[in-house]
N, C-alpha and C positions, 0 to 999 in steps of 0.2 A: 516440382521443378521451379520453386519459388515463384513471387508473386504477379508476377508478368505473363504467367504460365497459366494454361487451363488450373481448374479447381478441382478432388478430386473426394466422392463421395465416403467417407467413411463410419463407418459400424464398428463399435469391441467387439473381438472375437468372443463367442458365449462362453467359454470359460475364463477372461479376462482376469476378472475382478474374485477376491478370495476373504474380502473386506466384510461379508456378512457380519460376522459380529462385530462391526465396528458401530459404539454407541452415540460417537463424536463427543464434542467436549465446547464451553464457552469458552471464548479467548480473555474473558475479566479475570484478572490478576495471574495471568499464566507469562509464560516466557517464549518472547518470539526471536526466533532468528531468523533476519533474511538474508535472502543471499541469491546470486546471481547465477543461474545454471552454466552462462557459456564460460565463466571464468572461476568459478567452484571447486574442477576442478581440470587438472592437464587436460584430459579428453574433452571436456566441455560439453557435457551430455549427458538426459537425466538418468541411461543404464549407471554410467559414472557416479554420479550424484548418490543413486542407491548405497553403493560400498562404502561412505560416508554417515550414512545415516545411525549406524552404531555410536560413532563417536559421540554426535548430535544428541542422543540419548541420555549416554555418558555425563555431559556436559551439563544437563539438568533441563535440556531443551523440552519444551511441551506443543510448541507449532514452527512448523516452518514456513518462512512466508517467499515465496516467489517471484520475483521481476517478471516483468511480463514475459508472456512464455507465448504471446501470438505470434502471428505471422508478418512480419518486415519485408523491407526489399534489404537485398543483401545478404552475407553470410554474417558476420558480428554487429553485435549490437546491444544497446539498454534495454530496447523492444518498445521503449514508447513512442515510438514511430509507426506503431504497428498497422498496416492499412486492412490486413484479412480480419478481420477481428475472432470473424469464426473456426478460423482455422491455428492448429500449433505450428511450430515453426518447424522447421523439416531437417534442419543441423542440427537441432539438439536430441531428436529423435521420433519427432513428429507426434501425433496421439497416440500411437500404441506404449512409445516412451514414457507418454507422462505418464496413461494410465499406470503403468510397471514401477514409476516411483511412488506416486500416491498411493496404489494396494500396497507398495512396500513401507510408508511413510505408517501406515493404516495400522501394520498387521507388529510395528514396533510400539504404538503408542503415542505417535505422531500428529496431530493435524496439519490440514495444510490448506493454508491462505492463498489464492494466485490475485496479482499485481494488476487490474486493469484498466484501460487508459478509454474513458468515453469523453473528453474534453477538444479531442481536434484528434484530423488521421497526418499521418506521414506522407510528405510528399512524393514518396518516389513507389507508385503500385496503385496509388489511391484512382479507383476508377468508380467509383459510386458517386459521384456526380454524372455520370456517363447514365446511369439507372432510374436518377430520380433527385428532388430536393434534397438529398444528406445535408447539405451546408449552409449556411445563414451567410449574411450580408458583414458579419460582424469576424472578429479575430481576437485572437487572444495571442502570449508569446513563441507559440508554436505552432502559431498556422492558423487556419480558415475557424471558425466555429463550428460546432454541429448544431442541426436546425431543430431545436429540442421545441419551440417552444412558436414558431412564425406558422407560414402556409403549409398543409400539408407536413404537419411535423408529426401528427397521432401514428403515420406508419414508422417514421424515426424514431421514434420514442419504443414503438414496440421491437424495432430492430436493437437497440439499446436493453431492451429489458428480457429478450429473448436472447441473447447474447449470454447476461451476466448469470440467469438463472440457470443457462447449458453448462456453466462450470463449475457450477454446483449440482445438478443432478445427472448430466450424463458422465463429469470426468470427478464426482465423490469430491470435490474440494470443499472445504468445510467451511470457506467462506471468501471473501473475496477484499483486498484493499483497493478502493476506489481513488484515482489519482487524481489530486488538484482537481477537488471538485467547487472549489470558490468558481472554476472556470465555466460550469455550466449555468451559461445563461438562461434561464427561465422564468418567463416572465405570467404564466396561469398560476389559474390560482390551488393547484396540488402539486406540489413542486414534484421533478422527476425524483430523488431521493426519497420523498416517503410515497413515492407511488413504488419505490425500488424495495425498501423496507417491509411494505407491505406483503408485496408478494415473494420475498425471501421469507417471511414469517409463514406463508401459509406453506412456501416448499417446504419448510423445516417440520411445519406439523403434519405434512404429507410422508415423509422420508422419515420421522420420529426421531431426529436428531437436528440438533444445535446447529443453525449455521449464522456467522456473523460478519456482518458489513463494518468496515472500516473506512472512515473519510480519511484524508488528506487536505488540509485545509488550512490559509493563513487566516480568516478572517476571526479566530477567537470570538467565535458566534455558540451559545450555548443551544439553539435549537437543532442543532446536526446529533445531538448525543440524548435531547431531553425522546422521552417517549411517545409517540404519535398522540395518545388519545391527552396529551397534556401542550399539543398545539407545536410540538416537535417535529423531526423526521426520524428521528426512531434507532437511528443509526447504533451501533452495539458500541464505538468506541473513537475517536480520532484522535492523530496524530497531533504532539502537540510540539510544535516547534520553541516559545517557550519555554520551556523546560530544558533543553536542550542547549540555546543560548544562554539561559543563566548558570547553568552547571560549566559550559567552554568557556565565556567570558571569566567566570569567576575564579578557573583552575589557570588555562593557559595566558590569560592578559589581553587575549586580543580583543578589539574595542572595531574594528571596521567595519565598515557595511551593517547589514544587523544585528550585527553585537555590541551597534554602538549605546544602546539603552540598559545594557548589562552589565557585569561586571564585580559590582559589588556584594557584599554577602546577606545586606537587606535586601536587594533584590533577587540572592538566592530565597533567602526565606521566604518571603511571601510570592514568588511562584512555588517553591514547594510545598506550601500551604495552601496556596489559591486555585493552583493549577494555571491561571491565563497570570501573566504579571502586566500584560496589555488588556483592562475590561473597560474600555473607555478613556483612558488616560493617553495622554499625545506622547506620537509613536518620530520618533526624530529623524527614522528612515523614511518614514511615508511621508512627514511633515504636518500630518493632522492625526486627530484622535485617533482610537483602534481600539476594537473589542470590545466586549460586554460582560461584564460578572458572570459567574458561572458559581449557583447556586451549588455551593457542595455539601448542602444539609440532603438533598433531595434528590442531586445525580452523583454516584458513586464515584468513588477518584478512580477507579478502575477501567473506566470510562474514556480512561485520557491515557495515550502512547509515549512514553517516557523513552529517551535513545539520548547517548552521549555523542553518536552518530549517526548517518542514514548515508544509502548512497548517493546523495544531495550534497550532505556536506562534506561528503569526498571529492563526490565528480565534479562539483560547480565549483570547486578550487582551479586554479591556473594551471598546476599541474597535478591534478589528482593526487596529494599528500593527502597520508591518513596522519590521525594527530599523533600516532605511537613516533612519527618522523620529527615532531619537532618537541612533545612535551617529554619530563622524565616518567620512568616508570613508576615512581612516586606519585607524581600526579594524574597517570592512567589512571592507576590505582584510588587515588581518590575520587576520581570519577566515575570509576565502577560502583562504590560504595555508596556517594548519592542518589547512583540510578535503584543499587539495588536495595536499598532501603528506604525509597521512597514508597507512598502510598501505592503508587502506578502502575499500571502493567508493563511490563520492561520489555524493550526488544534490543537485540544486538544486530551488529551488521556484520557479515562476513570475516573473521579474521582477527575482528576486532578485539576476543575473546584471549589470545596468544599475541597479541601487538604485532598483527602482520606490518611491513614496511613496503609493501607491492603498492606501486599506485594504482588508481581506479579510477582512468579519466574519462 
């Protein structure tokens, strides 16, 4: 009854899941598509979603990654507002839903990543301040902080980490994208991400299959992707924005905001060789330096999320224009062919694959 509403206990039904022999798979050098359940497709729901999942086969697809699929106030949405954390969202189909696309996701060959957001909750249901410390003193551009790291933060942190490891082993998702996680302030000294890392590594050796943490992250910091026992946090791969700008700068012309360091075709080359084109060197959006080299003798370029898109650089446009609205097909086209013949692991975003013109504000 959404999230204003009592909460309500749920269990898979025991013949649910039909995914036994699913052996999972790494997401290094695989192809991700994400895409957003309530706009996917007309119905907007992940029964819908399933009848779909051939095409995405078809397509050469090998994971699918998910928007957040928590629980919001309201019926539409991005989902990173999400205040239930532990709950699925009940328009798209609730948990029995997802389980029914993910054994369906499973039983094609599929993985599946889900989107989650531990960086700030959504203003409108958020009542866990009403339960305890969740919040810190501190904010970030979407609301209060979580209290990961002040008084009374060891039971937040295990709320946080009991959360992300329930969508891996009660709902089979094969791993999870962690959102803007530059936002989690933490100030001890085992940061929440390789306390996260960690104990995905040991579900995975419990479960006998692969599961992998993805960052989101602008800080072109190479300890989110280096390995734990090399003074890392472990993380399997992050997004690398980067990349991204230097491939739309270089095709479309645009130069605004932070595209303004892009552009050129030296500075395509050496982010598709470097992977960061920000390791240090002053960043004209931020106005001071940015980034850190990122050893690629010793961390795999597969390591790093290559997109000529996200739903970032749709939504956070004025009017949600995808680029097939203003570049020619020639130039999609060239842009498809840097992503997919770069070192990186590639992901698409919704659409983007047939030059949808639907916007996605």
């Amino acid at each position: 009854d959404g999230v204003h509403e009592r909460s309500q206990l749920w269990t898979p039904a025991p013949d649910a899941w039909t995914d036994g022999g699913w052996a999972g798979r790494s997401i290094e050098g695989q192809v991700i598509y994400e895409l957003h359940v309530g706009t996917f497709t007309p119905q907007g729901t992940f029964d819908a979603a399933v009848e779909k999942l051939d095409y995405l086969v078809d397509l050469g697809v090998d994971f699918v990654e998910l928007m957040p699929v928590n629980a919001f106030g309201g019926t539409h949405g991005w989902g990173y507002d999400g205040v239930l954390w532990y709950a699925v969202h009940e328009p798209y189909g609730g948990p029995d839903g997802l389980v029914r696309l993910i054994d369906a996701c499973h039983a094609r060959g599929l993985g599946v990543l889900i989107d989650a957001v531990f960086n700030h909750l959504g203003p409108s249901g958020n009542y866990l301040p009403r339960f305890g410390p969740y919040l810190s003193s501190g904010s970030n551009p979407w609301g209060e902080s979580v209290n990961i790291s002040g008084p009374d933060a060891d039971e937040v942190r295990r709320y946080i980490l009991d959360c992300a490891l329930r969508w891996m082993r009660d709902f089979h998702a094969d791993g999870l994208r962690l959102d803007a996680v530059h936002a989690l302030v933490d100030t001890t000294a085992i940061h929440i991400l390789e306390e996260l890392s960690a104990e995905t590594d040991a579900l995975a050796e419990e479960l006998g299959r692969p599961l992998s943490l993805i960052a989101e992250s602008d800080l072109n910091d190479p300890r989110l992707i280096t390995p734990r026992d090399r003074g890392g946090y472990g993380m399997a791969a992050q997004w690398d924005d980067d990349i991204h700008h230097a491939i739309h700068a270089a095709v479309s012309g645009e130069r605004q905001g932070y595209y303004g360091d892009f552009g050129s075709l030296q500075t395509l080359a050496t982010t598709l060789k470097n992977g960061y084109f920000h390791a240090g060197t002053y960043s004209s959006f931020r106005h001071r330096r940015h980034g850190r080299p990122l050893d690629i003798s010793t961390i795999p370029a597969t390591r790093l999320l290559a997109y000529t898109v996200t739903h970032d650089q749709v939504g956070n446009r004025a009017v949600g224009d995808r680029p097939s609205q203003n570049l020619t097909f020639g130039q999609l086209a060239v842009k498809a062919a840097l992503l997919r013949t770069s070192p990186y692991t590639a992901m698409m975003f919704m659409g983007e694959e047939w030059g949808s013109s639907s916007p996605f504000q």
